[in-house]
C-alpha positions in Angstrom: 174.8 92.5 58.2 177.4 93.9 60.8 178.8 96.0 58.0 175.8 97.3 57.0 175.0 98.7 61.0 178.2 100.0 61.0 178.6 101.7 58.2 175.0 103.4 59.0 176.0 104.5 62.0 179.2 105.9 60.8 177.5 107.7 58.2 174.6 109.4 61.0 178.0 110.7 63.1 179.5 112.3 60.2 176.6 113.8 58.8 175.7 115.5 62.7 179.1 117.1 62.9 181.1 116.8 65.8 180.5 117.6 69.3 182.4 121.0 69.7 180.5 123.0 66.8 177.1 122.0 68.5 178.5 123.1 72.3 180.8 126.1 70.7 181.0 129.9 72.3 182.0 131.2 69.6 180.5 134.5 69.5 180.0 134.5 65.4 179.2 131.2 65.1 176.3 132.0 67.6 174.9 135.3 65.6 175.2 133.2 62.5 172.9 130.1 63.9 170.6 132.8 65.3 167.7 134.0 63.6 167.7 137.5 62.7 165.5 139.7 65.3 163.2 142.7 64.1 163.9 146.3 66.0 160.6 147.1 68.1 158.4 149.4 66.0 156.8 152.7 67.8 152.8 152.2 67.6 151.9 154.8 65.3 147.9 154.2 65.7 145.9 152.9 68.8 145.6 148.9 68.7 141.8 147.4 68.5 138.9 148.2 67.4 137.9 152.0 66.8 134.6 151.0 68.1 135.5 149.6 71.6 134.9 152.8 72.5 131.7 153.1 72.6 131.4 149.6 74.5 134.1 150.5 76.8 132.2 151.3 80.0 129.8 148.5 79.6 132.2 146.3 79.5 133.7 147.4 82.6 130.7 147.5 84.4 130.3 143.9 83.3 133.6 142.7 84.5 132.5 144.2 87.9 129.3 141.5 87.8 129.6 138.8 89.9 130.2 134.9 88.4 126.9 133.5 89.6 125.4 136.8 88.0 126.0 135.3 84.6 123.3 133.4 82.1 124.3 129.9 81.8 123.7 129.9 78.1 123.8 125.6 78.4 120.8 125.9 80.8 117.4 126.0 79.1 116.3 129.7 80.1 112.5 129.5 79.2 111.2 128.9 82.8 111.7 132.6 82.8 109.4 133.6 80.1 106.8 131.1 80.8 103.5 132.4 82.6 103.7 131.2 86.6 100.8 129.4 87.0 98.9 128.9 90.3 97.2 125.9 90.9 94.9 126.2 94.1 95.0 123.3 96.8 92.1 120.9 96.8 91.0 119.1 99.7 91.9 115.5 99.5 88.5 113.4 98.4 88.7 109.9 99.2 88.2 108.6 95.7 87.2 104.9 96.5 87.3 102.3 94.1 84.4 101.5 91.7 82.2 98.9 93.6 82.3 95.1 92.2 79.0 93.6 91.7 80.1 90.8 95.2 79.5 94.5 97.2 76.4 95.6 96.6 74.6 93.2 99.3 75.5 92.2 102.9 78.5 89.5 103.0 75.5 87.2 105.2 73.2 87.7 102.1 75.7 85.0 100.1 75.5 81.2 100.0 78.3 79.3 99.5 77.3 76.6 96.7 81.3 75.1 95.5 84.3 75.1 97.0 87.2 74.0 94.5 90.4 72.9 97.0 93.1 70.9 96.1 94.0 73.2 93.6 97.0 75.7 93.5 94.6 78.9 94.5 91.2 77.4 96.4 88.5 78.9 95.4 84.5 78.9 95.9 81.3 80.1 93.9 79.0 81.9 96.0 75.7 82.7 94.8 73.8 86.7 95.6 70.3 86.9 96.3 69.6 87.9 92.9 70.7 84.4 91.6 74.0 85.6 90.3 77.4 82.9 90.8 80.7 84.7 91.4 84.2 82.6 91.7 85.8 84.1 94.3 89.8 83.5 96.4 91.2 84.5 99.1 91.3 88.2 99.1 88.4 89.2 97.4 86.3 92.2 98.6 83.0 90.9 99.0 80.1 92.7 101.2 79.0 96.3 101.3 81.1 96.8 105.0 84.6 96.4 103.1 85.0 92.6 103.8 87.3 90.7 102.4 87.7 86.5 102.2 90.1 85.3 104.6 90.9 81.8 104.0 88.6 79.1 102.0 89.5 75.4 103.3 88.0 72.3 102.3 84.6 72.9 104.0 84.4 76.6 104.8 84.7 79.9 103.8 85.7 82.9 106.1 85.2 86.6 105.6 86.4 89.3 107.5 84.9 92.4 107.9 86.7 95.2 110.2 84.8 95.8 113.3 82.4 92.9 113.0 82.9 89.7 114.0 84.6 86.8 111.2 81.3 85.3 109.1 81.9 81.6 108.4 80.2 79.8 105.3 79.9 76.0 105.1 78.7 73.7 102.6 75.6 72.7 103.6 74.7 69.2 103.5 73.2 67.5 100.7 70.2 66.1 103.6 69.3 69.9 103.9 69.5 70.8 100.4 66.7 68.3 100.0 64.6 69.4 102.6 64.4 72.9 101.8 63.7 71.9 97.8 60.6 69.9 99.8 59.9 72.9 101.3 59.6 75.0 98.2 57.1 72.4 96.2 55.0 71.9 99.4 54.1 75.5 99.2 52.3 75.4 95.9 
């Protein structure tokens, strides 16, 4: 194997020649390794296009443009040609939210029938004066004065109405709900 390497290496030495033709001043052996060089010829017609000209002047005028002057041609260019619209200022309307059918009667009007506690969410059915049962929780508008339900414990409901005092709902009694059924078959 060691004769192998060396006999490679002696064969890449010989075939680069030695050292002193590489680094020679010989004056012929330098015009021999050079490549032969043209004589300069005399420009016998004007270089370019015939036609540059006739676009001569622009183009100077051009060059005298300033940078920022220049189309971006990467930019999309069509807000120019597109037709300024004006769009005239209206005054702000308070758009409120469509009305749920617990807001269409005073918050007082409601009587608290069920309260569900124990539960993740409490929650209570209320009952309008038309008859109607709603399931309501905490944070449900209710009333036509923007109120909203407060808290609902085990025995009461609370609602809160800006600028009026809290309304608390209880269950009534079972004793009263019995009295006032009384009430209603004694008057026919």
């Amino acid at each position: 194997m060691r004769v192998v390497l060396l006999a490679s290496l002696v064969l890449v030495v010989a075939s680069c020649g030695s050292p002193r033709d590489i680094y020679s001043t010989d004056k012929n052996a330098l015009e021999a390794a050079a490549p032969p060089v043209a004589p300069p010829k005399a420009p016998a017609a004007p270089l370019g296009n015939p036609k540059y000209a006739i676009l001569k002047p622009y183009f100077k005028e051009f060059l005298k443009r300033p940078a920022e002057a220049d189309i971006n041609v990467f930019k999309a260019n069509l807000a120019v040609f597109a037709p300024i619209v004006e769009i005239e200022a209206e005054p702000e309307s308070t758009q409120e939210e469509p009305r749920t059918p617990l807001e269409y009667y005073d918050s007082d009007s409601y009587r608290l029938v069920l309260i569900m506690s124990g539960t993740a969410q409490a929650k209570a059915m209320l009952i309008d004066p038309q008859g109607k049962s709603f399931i309501v929780q905490v944070g449900t508008k209710i009333g036509n004065r923007s109120g909203k339900i407060a808290s609902i414990s085990a025995t009461e409901l609370r609602i809160e109405e800006p600028g009026h005092p809290v309304i608390v709902k209880a269950l009534e009694s079972s004793l009263d709900e019995v009295l006032r059924e009384l009430q209603a078959v004694q008057e026919y």
